[in-house]
C-alpha positions as CSV (number, residue, x, y, z in Angstrom):
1,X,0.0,0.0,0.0
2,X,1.1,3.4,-0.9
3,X,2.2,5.0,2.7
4,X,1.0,8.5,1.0
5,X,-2.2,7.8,0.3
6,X,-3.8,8.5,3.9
7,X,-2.0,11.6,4.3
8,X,-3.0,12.7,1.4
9,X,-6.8,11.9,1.8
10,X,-7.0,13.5,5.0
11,X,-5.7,16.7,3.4
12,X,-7.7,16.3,0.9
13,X,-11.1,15.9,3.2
14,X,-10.2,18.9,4.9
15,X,-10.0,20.7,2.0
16,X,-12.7,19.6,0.6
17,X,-15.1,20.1,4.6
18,X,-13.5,24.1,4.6
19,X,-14.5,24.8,1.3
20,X,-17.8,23.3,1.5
21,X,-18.7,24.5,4.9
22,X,-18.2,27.7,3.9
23,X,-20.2,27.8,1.2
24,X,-23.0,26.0,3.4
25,X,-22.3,28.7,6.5
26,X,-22.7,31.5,3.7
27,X,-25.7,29.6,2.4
28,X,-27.0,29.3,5.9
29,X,-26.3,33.2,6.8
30,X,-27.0,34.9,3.7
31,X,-29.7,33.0,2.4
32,X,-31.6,36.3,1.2
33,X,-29.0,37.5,-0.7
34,X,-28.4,34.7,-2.5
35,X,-32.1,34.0,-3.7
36,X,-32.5,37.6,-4.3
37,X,-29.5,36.8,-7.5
38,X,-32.0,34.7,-9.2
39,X,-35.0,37.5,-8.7
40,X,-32.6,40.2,-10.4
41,X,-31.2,37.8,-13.1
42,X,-27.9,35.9,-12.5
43,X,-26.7,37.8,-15.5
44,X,-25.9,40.8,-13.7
45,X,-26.2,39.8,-10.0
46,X,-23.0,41.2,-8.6
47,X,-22.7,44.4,-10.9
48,X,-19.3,45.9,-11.1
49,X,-20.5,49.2,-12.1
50,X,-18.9,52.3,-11.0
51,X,-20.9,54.1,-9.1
52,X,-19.5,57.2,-10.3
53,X,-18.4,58.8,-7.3
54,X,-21.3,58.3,-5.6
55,X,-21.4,56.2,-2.5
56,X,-22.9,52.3,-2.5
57,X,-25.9,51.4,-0.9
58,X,-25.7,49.1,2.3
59,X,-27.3,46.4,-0.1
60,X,-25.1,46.4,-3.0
61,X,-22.4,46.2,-0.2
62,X,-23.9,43.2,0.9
63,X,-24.8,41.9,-2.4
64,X,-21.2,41.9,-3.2
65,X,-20.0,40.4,0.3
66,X,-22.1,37.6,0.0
67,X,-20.4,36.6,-3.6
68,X,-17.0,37.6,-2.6
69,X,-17.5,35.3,0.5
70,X,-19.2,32.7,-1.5
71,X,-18.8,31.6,-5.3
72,X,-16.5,34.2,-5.4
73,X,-13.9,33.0,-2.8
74,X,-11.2,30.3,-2.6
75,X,-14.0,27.5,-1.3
76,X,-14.7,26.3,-4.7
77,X,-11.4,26.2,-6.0
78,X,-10.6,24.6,-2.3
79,X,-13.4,21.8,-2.8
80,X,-11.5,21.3,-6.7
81,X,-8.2,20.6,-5.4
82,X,-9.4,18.7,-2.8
83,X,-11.0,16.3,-4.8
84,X,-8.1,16.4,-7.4
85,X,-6.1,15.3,-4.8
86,X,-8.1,12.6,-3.4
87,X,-8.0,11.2,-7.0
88,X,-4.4,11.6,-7.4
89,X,-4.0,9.8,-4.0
90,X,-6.0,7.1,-4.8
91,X,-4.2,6.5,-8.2
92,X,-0.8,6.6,-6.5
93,X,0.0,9.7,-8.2
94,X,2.2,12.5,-6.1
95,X,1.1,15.4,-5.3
96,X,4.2,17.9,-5.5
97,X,5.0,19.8,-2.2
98,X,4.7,23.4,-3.5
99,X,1.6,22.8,-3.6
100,X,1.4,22.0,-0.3
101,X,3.3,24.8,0.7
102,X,1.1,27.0,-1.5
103,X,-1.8,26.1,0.6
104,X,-0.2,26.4,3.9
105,X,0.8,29.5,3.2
106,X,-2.0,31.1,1.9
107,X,-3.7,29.6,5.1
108,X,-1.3,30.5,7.3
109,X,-1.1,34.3,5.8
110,X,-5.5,34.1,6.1
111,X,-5.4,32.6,9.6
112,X,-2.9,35.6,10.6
113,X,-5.4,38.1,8.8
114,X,-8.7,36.6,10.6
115,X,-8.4,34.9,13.7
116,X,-10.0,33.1,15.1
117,X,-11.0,31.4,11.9
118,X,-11.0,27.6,10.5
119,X,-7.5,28.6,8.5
120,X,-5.5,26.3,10.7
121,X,-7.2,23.4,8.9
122,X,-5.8,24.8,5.7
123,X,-2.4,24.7,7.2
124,X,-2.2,21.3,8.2
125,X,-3.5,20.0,5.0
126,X,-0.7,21.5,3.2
127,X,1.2,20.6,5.3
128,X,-0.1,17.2,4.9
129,X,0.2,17.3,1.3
130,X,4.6,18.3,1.7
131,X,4.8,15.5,4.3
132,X,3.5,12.8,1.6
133,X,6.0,14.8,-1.0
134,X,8.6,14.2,1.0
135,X,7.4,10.5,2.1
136,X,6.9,9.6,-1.6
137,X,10.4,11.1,-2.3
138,X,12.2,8.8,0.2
139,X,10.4,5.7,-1.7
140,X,11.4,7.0,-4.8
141,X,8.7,8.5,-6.3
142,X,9.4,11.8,-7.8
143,X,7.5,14.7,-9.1
């Protein structure tokens, strides 16, 4: 049995709970926001119109918090690599370390920005993801 594989579906299943439970907390919390996209039209549901000097509205400030903290944040791309790496890990196929450090560091760098907050997850999934790098290198197996 590959020794990386469980490292690297652990990291993976955190990944993939952070970026999911945020979009479900957001879902949860901004509920009106979000159906109010599909009364206005998806098409233009988050305008980036300039407001031309004049000042936004507390609801287009909210409109656009709720898609920056939602489809518009790292969680999807999060839930993605998550699952990319889950396959990768259950193909035997390594997972290169920067991307591990990538993670932890963007993490790391969040988690500094907004505490308390679920960032430390992040971390030790990328870390995760160098410690099976480095485990996989050992065996030979190089990325």
């Amino acid at each position: 049995m590959d020794s990386t594989k469980p490292l690297l579906r652990w990291a993976s299943g955190i990944m993939v709970v952070l970026g999911a439970g945020h979009l479900t907390l957001l879902a949860l919390i901004a509920w009106d926001d979000i159906t109010g996209w599909a009364s206005r039209g998806l098409w233009a549901a988050v305008p980036l119109a300039l407001t031309g000097g004049a000042a936004p509205t507390v609801g287009s400030l909210q409109n656009e918090v709720t898609f920056w903290a939602g489809p518009g944040s790292f969680s999807v791309p999060l839930i993605l690599l998550g699952c990319l790496i889950w396959r990768l890990a259950g193909r035997g196929v390594p997972v290169p370390a920067w991307a591990g450090w990538g993670l932890a560091a963007w993490c790391a760098v969040g988690g500094i920005l907004l505490v308390p907050s679920p960032y430390v997850a992040g971390v030790v999934a990328g870390l995760l993801v160098v410690v099976a790098a480095r485990k996989g290198a050992r065996h030979g197996v190089h990325v």
